[in-house]
Structure formats: C-alpha cells, structure tokens
VEXDRENLO-776121 format. One record per residue (C-alpha): x, z, y negated; residue in three letters; residue number from 1. Coordinates in nm, 4 decimals. Example, Ala and Ser with C-alpha at 12.3 -4.5 7.8 and 13.67 -1.06 7.14 Angstrom:
2
<atom xx="1.2300" zz="0.7800" yy="0.4500" residuo="ala" num="1"/>
<atom xx="1.3670" zz="0.7140" yy="0.1060" residuo="ser" num="2"/>
END
This chain:
304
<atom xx="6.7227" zz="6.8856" yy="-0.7415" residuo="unk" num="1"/>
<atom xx="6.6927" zz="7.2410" yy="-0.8838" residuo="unk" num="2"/>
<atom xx="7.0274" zz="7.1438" yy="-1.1119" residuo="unk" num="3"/>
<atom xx="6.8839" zz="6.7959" yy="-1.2364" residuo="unk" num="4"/>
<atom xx="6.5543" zz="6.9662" yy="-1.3408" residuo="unk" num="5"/>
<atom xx="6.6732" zz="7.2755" yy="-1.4997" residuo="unk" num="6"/>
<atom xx="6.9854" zz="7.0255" yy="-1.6483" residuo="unk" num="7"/>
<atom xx="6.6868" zz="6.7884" yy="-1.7932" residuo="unk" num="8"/>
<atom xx="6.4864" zz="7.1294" yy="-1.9124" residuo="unk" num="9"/>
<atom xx="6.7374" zz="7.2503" yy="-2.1312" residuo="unk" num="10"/>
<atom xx="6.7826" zz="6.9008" yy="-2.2533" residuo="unk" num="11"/>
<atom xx="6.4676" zz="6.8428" yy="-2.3599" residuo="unk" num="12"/>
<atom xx="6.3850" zz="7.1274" yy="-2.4869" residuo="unk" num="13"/>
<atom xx="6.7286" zz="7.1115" yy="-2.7529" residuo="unk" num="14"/>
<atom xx="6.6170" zz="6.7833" yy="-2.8021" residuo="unk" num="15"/>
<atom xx="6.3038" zz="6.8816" yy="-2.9207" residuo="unk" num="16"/>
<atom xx="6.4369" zz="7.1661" yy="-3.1248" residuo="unk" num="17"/>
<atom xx="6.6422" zz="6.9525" yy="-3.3111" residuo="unk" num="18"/>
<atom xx="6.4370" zz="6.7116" yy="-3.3826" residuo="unk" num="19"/>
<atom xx="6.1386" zz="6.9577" yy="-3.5016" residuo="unk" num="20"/>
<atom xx="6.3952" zz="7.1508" yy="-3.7251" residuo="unk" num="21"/>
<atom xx="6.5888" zz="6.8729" yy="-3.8639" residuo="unk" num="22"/>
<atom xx="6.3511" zz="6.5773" yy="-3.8785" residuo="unk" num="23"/>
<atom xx="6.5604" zz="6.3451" yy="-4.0986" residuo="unk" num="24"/>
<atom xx="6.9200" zz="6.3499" yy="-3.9139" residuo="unk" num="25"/>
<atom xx="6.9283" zz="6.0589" yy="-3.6933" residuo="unk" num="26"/>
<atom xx="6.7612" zz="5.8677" yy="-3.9916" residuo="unk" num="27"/>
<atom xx="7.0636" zz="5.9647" yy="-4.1936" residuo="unk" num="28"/>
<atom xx="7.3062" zz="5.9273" yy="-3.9423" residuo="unk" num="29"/>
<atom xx="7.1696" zz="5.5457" yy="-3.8427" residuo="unk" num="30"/>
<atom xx="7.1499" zz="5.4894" yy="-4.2291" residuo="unk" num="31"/>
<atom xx="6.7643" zz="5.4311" yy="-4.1343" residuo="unk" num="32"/>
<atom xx="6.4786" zz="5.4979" yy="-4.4033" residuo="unk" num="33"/>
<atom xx="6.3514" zz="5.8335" yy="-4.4074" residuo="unk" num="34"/>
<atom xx="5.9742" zz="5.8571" yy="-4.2299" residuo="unk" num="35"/>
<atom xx="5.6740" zz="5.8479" yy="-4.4920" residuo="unk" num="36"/>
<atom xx="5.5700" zz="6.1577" yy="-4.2452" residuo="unk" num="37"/>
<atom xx="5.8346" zz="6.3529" yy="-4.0899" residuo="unk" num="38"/>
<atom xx="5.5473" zz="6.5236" yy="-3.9103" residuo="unk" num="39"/>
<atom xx="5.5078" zz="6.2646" yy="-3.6636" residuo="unk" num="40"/>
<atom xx="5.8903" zz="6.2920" yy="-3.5926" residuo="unk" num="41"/>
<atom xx="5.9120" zz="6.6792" yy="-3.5548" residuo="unk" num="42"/>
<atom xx="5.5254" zz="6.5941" yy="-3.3195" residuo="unk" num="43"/>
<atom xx="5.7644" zz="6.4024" yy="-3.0962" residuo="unk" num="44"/>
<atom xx="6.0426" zz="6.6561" yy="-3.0963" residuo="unk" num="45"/>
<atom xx="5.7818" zz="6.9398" yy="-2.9802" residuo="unk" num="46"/>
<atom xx="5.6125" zz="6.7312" yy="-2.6896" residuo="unk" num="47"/>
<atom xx="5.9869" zz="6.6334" yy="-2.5792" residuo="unk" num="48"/>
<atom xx="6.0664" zz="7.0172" yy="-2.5689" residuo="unk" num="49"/>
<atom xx="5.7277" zz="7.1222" yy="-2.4032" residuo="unk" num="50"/>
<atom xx="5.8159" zz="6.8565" yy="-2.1265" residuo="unk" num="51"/>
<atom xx="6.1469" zz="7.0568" yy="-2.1464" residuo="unk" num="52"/>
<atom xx="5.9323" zz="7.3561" yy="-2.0040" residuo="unk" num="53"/>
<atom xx="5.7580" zz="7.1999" yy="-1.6951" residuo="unk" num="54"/>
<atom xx="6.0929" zz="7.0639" yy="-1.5813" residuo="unk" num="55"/>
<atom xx="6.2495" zz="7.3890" yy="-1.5981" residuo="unk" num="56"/>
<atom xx="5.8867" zz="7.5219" yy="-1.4174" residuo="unk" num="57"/>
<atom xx="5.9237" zz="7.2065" yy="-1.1482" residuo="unk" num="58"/>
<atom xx="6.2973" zz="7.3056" yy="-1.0070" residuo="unk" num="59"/>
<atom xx="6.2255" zz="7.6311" yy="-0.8285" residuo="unk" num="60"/>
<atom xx="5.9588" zz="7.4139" yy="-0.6544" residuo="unk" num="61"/>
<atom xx="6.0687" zz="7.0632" yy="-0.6736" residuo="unk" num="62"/>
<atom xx="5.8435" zz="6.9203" yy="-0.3858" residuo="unk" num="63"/>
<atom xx="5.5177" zz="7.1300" yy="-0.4579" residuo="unk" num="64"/>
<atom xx="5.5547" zz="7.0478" yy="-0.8466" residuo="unk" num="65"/>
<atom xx="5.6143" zz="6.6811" yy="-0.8076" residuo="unk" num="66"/>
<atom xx="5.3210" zz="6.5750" yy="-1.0799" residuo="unk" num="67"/>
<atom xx="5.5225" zz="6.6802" yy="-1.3474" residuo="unk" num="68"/>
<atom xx="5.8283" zz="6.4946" yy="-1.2227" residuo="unk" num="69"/>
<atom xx="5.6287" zz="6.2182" yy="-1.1638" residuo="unk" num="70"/>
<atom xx="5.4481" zz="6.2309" yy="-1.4855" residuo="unk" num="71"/>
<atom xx="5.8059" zz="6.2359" yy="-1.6711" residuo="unk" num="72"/>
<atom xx="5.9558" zz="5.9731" yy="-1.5117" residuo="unk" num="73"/>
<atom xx="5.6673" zz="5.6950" yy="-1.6259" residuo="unk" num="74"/>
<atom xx="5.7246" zz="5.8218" yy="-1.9879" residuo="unk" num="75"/>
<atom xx="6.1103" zz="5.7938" yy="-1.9126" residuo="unk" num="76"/>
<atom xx="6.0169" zz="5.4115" yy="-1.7423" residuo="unk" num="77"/>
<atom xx="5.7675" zz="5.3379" yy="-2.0270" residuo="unk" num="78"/>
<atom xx="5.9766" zz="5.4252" yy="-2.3155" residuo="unk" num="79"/>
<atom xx="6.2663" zz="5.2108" yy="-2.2468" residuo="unk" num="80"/>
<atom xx="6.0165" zz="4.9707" yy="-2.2224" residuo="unk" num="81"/>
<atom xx="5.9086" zz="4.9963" yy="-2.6119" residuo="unk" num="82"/>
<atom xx="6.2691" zz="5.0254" yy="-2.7046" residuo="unk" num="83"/>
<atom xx="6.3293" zz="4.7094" yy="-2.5615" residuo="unk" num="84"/>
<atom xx="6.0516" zz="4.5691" yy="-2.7728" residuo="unk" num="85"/>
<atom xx="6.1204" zz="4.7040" yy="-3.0755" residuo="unk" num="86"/>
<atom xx="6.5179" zz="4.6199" yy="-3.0514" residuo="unk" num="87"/>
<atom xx="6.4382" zz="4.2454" yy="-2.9487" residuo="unk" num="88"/>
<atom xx="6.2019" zz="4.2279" yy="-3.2511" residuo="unk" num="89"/>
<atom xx="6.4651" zz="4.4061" yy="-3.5111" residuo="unk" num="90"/>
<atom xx="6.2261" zz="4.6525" yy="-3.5867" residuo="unk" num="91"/>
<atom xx="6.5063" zz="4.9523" yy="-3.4707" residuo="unk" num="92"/>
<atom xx="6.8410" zz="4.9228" yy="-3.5111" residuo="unk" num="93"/>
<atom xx="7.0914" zz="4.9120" yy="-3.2039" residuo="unk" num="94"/>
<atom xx="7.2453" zz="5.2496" yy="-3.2570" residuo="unk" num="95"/>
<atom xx="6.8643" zz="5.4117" yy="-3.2081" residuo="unk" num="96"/>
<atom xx="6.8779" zz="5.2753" yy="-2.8235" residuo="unk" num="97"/>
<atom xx="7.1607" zz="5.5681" yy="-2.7611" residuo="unk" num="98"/>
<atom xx="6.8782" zz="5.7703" yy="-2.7873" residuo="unk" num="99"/>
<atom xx="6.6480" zz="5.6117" yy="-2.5458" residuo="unk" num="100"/>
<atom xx="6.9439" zz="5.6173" yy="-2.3023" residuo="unk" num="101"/>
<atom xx="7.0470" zz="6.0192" yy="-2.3021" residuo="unk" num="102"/>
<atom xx="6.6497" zz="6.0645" yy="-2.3253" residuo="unk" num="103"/>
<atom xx="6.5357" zz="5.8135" yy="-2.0600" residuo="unk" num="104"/>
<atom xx="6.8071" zz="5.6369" yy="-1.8387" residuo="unk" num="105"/>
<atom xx="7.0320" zz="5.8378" yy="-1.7381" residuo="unk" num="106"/>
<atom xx="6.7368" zz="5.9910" yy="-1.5710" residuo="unk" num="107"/>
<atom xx="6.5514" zz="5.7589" yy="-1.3635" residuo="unk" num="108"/>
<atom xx="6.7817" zz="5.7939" yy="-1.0505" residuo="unk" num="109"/>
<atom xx="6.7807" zz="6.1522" yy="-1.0275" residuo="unk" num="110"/>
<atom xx="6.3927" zz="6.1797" yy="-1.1076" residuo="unk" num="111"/>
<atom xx="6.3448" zz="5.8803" yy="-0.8070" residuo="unk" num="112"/>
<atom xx="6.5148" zz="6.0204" yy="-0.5739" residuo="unk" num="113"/>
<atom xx="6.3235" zz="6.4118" yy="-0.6420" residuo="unk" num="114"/>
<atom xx="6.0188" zz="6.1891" yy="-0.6231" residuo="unk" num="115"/>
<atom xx="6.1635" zz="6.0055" yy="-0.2706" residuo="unk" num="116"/>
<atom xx="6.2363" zz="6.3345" yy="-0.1569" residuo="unk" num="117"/>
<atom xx="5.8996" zz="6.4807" yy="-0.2167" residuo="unk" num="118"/>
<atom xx="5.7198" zz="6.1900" yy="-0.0658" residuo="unk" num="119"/>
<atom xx="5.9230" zz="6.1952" yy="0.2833" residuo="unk" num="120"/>
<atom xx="5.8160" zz="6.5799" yy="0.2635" residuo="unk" num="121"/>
<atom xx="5.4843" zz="6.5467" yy="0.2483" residuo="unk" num="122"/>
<atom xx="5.4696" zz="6.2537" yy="0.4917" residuo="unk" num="123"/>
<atom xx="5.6528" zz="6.4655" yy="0.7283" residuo="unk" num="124"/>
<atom xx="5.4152" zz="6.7591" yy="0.6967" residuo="unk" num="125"/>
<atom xx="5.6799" zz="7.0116" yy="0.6085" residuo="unk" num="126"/>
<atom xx="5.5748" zz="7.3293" yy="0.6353" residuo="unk" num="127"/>
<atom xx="5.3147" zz="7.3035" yy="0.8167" residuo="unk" num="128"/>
<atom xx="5.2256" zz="7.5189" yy="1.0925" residuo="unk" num="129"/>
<atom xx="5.3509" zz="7.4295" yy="1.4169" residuo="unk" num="130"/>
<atom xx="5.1041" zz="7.2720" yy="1.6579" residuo="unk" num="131"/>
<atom xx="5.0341" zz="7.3740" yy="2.0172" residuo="unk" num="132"/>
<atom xx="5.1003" zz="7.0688" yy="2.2793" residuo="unk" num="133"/>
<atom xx="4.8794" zz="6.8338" yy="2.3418" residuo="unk" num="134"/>
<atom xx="4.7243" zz="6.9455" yy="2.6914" residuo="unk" num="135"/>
<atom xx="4.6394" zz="7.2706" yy="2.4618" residuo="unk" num="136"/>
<atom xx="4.5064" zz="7.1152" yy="2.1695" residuo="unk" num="137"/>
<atom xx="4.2793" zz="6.9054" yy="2.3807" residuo="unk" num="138"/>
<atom xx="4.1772" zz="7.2491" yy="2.5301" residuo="unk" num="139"/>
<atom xx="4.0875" zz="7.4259" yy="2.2499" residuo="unk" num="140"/>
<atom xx="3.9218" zz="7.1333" yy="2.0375" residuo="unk" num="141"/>
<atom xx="3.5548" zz="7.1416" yy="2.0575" residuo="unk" num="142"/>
<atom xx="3.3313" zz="6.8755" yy="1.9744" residuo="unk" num="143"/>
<atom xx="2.9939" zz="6.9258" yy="1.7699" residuo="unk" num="144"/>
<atom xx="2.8063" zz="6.9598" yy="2.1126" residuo="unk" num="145"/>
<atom xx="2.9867" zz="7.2674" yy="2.1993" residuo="unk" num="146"/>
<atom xx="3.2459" zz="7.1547" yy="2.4638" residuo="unk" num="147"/>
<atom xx="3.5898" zz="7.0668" yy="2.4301" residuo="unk" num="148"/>
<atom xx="3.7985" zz="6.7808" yy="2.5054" residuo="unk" num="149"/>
<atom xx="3.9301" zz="6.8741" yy="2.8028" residuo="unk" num="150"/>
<atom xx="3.6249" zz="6.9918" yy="2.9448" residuo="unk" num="151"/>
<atom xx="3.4282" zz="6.6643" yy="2.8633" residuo="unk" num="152"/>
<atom xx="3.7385" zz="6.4493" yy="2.9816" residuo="unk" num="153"/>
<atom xx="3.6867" zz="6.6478" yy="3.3298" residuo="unk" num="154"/>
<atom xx="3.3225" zz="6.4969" yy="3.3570" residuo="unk" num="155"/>
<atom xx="3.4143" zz="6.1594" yy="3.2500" residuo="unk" num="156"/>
<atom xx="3.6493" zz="5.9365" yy="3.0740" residuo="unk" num="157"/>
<atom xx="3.6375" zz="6.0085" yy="2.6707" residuo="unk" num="158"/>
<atom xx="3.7860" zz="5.7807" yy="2.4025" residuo="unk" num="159"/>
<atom xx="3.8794" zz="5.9808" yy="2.0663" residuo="unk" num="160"/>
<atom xx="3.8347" zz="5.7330" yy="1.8011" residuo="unk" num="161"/>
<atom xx="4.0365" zz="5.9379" yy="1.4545" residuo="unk" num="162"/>
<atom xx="3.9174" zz="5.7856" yy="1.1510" residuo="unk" num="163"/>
<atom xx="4.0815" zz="5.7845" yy="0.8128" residuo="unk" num="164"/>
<atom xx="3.8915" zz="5.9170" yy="0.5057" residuo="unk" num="165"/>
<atom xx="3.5430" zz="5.8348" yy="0.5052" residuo="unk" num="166"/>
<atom xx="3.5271" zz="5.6347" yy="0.1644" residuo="unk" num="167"/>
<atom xx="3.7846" zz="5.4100" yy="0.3479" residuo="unk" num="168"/>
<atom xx="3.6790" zz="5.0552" yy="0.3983" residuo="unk" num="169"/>
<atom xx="3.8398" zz="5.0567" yy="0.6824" residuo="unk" num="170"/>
<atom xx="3.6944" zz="5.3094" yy="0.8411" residuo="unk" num="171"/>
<atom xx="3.3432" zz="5.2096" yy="0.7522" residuo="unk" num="172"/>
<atom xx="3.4467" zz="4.8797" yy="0.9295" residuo="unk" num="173"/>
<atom xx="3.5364" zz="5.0846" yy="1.2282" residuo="unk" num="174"/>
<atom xx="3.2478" zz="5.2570" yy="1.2777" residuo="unk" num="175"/>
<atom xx="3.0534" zz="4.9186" yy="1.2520" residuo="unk" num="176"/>
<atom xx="3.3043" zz="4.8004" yy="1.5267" residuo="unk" num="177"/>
<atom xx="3.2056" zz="5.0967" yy="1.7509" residuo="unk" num="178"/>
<atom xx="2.8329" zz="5.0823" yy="1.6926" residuo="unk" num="179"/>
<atom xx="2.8389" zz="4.6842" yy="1.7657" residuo="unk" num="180"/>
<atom xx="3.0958" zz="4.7308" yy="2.1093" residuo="unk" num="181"/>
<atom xx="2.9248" zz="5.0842" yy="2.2187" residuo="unk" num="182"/>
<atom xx="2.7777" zz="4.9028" yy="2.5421" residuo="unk" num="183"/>
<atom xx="3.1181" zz="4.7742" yy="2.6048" residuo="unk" num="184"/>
<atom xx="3.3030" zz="5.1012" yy="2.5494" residuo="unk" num="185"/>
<atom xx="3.0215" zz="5.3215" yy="2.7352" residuo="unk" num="186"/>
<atom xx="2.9390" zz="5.0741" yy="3.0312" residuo="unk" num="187"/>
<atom xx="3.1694" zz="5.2543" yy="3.3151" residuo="unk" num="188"/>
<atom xx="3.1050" zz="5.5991" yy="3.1517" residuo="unk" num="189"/>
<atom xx="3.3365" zz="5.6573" yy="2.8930" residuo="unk" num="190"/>
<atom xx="3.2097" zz="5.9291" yy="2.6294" residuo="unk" num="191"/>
<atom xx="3.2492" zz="5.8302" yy="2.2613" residuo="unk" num="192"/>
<atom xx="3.4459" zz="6.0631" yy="2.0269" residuo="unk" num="193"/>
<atom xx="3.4897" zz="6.1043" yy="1.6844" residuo="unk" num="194"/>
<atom xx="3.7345" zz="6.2858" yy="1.5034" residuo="unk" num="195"/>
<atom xx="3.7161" zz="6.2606" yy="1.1135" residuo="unk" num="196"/>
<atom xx="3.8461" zz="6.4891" yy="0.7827" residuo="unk" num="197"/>
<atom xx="3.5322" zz="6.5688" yy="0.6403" residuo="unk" num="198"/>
<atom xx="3.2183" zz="6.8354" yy="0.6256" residuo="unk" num="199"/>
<atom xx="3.0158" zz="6.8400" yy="0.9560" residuo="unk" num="200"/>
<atom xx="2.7105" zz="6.7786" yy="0.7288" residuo="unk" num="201"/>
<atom xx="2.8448" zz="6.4932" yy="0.5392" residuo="unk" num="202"/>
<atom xx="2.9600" zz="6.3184" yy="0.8489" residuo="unk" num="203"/>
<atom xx="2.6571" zz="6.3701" yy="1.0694" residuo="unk" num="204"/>
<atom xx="2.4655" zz="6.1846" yy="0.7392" residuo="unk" num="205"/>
<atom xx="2.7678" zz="5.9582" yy="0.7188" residuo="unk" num="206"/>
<atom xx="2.7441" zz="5.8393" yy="1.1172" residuo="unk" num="207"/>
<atom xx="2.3391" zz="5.8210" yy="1.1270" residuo="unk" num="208"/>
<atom xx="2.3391" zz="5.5120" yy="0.8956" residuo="unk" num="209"/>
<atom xx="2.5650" zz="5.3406" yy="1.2396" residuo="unk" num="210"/>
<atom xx="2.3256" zz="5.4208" yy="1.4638" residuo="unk" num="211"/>
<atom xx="2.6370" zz="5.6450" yy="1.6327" residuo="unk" num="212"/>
<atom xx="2.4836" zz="5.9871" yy="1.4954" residuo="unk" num="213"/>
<atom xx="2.4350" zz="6.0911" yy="1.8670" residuo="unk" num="214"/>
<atom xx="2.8224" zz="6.0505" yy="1.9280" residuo="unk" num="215"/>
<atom xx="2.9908" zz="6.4156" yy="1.9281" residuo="unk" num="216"/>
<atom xx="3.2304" zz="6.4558" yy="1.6470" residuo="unk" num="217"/>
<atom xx="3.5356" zz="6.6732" yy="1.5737" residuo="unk" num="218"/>
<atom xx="3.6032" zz="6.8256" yy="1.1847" residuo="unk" num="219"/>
<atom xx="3.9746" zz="6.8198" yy="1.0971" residuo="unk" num="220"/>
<atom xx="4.0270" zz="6.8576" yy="0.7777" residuo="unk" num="221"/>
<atom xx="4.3609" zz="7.0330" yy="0.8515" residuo="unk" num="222"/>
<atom xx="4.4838" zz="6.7404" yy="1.0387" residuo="unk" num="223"/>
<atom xx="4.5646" zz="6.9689" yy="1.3101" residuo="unk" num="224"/>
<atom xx="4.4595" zz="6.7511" yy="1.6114" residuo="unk" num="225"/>
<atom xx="4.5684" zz="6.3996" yy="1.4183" residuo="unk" num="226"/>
<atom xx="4.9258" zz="6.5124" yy="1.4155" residuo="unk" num="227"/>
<atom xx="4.8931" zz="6.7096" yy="1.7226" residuo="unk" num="228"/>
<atom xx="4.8410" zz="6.4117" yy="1.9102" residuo="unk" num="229"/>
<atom xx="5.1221" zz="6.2172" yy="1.6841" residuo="unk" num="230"/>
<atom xx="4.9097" zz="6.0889" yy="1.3830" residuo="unk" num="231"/>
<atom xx="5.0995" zz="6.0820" yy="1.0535" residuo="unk" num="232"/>
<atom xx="5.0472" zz="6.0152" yy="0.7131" residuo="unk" num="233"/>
<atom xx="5.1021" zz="5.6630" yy="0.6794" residuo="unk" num="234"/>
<atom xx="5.4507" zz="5.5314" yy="0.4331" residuo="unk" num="235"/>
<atom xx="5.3198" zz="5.2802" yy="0.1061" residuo="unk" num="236"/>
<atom xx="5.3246" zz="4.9747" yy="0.3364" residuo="unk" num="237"/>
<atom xx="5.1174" zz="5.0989" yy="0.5989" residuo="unk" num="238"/>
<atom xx="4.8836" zz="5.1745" yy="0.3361" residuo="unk" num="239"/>
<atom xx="4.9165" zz="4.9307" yy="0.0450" residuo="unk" num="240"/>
<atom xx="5.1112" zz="4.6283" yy="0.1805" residuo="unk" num="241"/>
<atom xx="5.0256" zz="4.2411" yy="0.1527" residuo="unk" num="242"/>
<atom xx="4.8268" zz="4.2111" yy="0.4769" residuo="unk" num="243"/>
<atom xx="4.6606" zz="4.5838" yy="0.4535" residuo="unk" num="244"/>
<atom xx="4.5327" zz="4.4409" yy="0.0920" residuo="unk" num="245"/>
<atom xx="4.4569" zz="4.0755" yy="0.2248" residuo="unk" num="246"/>
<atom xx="4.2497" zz="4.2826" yy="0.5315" residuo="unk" num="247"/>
<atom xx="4.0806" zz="4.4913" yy="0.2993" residuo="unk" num="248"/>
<atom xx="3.9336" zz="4.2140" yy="0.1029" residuo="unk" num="249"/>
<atom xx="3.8208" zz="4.0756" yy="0.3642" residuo="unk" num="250"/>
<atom xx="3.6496" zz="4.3346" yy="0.4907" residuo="unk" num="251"/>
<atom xx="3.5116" zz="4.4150" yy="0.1923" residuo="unk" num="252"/>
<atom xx="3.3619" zz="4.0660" yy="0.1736" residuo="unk" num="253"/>
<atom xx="3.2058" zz="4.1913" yy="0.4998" residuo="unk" num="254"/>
<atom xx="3.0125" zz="4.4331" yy="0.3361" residuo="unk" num="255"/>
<atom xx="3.2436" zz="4.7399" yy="0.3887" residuo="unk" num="256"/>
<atom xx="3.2231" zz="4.8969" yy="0.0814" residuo="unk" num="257"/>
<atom xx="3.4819" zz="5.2008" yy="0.0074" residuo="unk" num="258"/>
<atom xx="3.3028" zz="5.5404" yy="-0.1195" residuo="unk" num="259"/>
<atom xx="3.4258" zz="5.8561" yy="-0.2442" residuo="unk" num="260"/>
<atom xx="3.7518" zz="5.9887" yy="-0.1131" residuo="unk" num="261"/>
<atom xx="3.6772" zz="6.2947" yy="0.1743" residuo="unk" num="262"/>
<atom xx="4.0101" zz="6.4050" yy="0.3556" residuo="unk" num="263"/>
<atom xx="4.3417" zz="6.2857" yy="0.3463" residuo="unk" num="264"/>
<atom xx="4.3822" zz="5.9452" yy="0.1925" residuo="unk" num="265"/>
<atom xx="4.7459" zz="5.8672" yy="0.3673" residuo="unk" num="266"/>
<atom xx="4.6177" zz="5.9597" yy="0.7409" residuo="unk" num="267"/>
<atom xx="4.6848" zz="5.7353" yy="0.9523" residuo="unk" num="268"/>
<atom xx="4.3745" zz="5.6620" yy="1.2259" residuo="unk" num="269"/>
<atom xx="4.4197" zz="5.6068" yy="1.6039" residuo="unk" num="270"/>
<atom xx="4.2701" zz="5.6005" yy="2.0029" residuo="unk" num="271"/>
<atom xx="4.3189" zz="5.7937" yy="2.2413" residuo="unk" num="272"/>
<atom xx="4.1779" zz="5.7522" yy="2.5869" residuo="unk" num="273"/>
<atom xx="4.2031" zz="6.0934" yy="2.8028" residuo="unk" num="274"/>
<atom xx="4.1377" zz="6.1642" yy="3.1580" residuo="unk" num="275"/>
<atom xx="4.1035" zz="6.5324" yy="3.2875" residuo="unk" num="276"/>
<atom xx="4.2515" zz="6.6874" yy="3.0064" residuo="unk" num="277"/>
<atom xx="4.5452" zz="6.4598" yy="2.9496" residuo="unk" num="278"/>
<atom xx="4.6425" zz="6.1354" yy="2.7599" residuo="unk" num="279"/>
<atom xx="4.6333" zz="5.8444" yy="2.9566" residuo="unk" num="280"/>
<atom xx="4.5810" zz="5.5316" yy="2.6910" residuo="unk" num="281"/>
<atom xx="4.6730" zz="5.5294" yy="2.2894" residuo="unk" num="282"/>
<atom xx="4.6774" zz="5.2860" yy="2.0150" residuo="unk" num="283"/>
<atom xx="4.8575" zz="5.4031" yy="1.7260" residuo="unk" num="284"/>
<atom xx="4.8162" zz="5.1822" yy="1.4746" residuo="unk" num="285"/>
<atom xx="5.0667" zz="5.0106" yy="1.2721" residuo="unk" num="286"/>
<atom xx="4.9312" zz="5.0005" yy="0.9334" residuo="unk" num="287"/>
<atom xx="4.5978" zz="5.1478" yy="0.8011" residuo="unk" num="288"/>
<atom xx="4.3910" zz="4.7668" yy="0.8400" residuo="unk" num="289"/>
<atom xx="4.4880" zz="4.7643" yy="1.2383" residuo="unk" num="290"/>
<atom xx="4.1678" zz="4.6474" yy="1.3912" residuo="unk" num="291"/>
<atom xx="4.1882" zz="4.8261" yy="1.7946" residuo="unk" num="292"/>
<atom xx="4.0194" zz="4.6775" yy="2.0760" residuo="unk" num="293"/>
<atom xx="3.8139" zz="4.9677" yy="2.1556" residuo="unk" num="294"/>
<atom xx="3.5827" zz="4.8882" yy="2.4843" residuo="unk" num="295"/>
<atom xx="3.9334" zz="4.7756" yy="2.6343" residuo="unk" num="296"/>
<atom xx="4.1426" zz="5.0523" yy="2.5736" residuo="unk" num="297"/>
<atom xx="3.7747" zz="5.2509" yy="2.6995" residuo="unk" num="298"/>
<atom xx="3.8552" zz="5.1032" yy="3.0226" residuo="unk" num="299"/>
<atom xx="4.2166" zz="5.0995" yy="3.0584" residuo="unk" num="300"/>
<atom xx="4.3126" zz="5.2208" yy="3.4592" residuo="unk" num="301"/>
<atom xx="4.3576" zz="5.5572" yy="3.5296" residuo="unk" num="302"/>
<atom xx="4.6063" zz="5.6624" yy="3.7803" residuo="unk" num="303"/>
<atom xx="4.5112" zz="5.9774" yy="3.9529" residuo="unk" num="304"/>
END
C-alpha cells in the first residue's frame, strides 16, 4: 500500500508539473486547438500535483488516512466517467483518453483494495486495546445507579439491551419495543439494562420521552463492553442492505424518526441475559433492523 501511494504521489505530482509548466504540449502533440485560457489547464495540473501530496502524506498511514484515498478514487471513478462522455459525443479526440487511463484506471484496483483493507481494519477494531473477559467486564461495568453488572445479576436476573447510535431509527424503535413489553420482560424479576454510546445527560433526556428513564443505563462510548461481550461493527449489508432499508422504512412509517448521529454509526446492537455474573442467553443480531424478542429471551431458563 505504502508503494502504490507514494508510486501515485510522485505521479501526480510530475503530472501536475508538467502540465502547469508546459500548458500547450498534449494540445500539440494530439494536433488539438490550443485553450483560449491555458490557465485553466496549468489550474488542473496544480490540483493534480497537490493530490500528488496527500497521497504521498496517506502511505506512511494508509488505514488512518483513508479520506484522502477515498476522496481520490471518486475523482479517479468520476473522471472516466466525463471522458466517456465527451469521447462518445466527439467533443475529445481518442488519443486524449490515454490520459484518463495513466491518470485514472490503472488506479482503481490498487486504491479499492487500500480502501477494502482499511474498512476490514476498522471493522475489526485494530488496535484497539485488548479487553478483559467477559466475567471481568461484567464486574467492573457499573450502571448509572452505582452497581455493577455482576452485582445486580447476583440479586436478580438482568437483560442488557446495547443499542446502536441514538439518532438510529432503529434504535428509537427499540426502545418503544421495551417500553411497550416492560411488564413482559420484568414480570419474574428480570432488571432492565441499557447500554448505549452517548453522554449520560443526553441519554437520561433521550430515555425519559419512553417512559424507561428509571431503567439504569451504561455509557460506552469506547465500545469497550459491546465488543467485550462480542459486538462488532456491522459489514455494508448488515447496515445498508435491501431488507435493513425495506425495515427502516417501515419503521419510519411507524413514527421512528432518525436524529442526530451520537456514537458509532456501524455498531452493531444486541441482548444479553446474565445470571450471577455470567452469560446465560444472547441474541446477536444479524443485521442492524433485527427486531429481538425481548420479554422471551428475559425469561429464558437458567441452569444453576
């Protein structure tokens, strides 16, 4: 990755060089009419060769400087694109599309697969810091009430509800799930959990408007207890496939209206039922519009 960027650096920048110093040569050479306003060619040449400069920038950092990848491989997709146009039309000779292809195609595998690689990192949490196991996590996780997990799983049965990003639809249909089964969930003593990415403040506001502000809540905006317990950032289909979209409509046709973005918009959400400090139910779901059962996962069997 390093190799392509810094190979596609140097590129650009020459490319831009030449074309800012000599203006009229590839008009000459395609036996083309000179440009009323050579400035806009040499303007061209000097954005080419700044781009030049992030890619240089983006390969000792490939995966943490993916926006400027990204951002030049739509201008490499797009400008094929008006090639295309202008060739089909005769407005450009044939000999100008060379161009387009040492400037644009030759790079959109390279430039995918930097982007691929970028995306798998992220979804993987690489580099994160390594997480404790779950029996500890639920240990040292404590609720807005002041006790933790495992101490209110000792007491009674809890259900952790995690909830994507509270301007999700989604999860604004969840919480209207909750607040409509709560009898159901709570009737043999289960304790209702929350677990969400945002401010304690916001979310305590956020939760009143359900009727579930009572319900303790956990703030984990570092994801540390989603992926702890085995919640990752969900892949473009889990997130923005045909039935996720087809869901979404529907519920917002329900009234679920999204809101502003707070927390991680890829998380993934999930239930977990625990008993005396341990897992003893899930639901993990398969794509971001899963809609769980909650009051019977609340009252799945325990074995001792």
């Amino acid at each position: 990755m390093r190799n392509v960027l810094l190979a596609a650096g140097v590129y650009n920048v020459l490319w831009g060089a030449w074309a800012v110093l000599f203006p009229s040569a590839i008009f000459h050479w395609l036996n083309m009419p000179q440009p009323n306003y050579p400035q806009f060619w040499q303007c061209i040449g000097m954005i080419v060769g700044v781009y030049g400069v992030g890619y240089a920038i983006a390969a000792f950092d490939p995966v943490r400087h993916w926006p400027i990848v990204f951002v030049g491989f739509l201008g490499k997709v797009f400008g094929p694109l008006g090639m295309v146009q202008a060739l089909w039309t005769g407005e450009l000779p044939w000999g100008f599309a060379l161009n387009c292809a040492t400037n644009d195609l030759i790079w959109w595998v390279p430039f995918f697969l930097i982007l691929k690689y970028a995306w798998d990192q992220y979804q993987s949490d690489a580099g994160a810091a390594p997480l404790s196991d779950e029996t500890t996590l639920l240990a040292e996780t404590m609720t807005t009430q002041g006790s933790s997990l495992a101490e209110l799983s000792q007491q009674q049965h809890v259900l952790i509800v995690f909830l994507r990003h509270s301007g999700c639809s989604f999860c604004r249909e969840a919480l209207a799930d909750l607040a409509a089964g709560r009898a159901g969930i709570e009737k043999n003593g289960t304790r209702l959990v929350l677990v969400h990415m945002g401010t304690a403040a916001s979310f305590a506001g956020f939760t009143k408007s359900y009727g579930l502000g009572d319900v303790p809540a956990i703030s984990d905006p570092e994801r540390r207890l989603y992926r702890g317990l085995g919640l990752r950032r969900g892949k473009l289909s889990q997130l923005l496939g045909p039935g996720v979209w087809w869901r979404g409509l529907k519920s917002f046709l329900a009234g679920h209206r999204p809101g502003a973005l707070e927390g991680d918009g890829t998380q993934m959400p999930g239930v977990f039922l625990i008993h005396q400090g341990r897992v003893v139910g899930r639901f993990i779901h398969v794509n971001a519009a899963d809609r769980p059962d909650y009051a019977a996962l609340a009252q799945l069997p325990v074995t001792p």
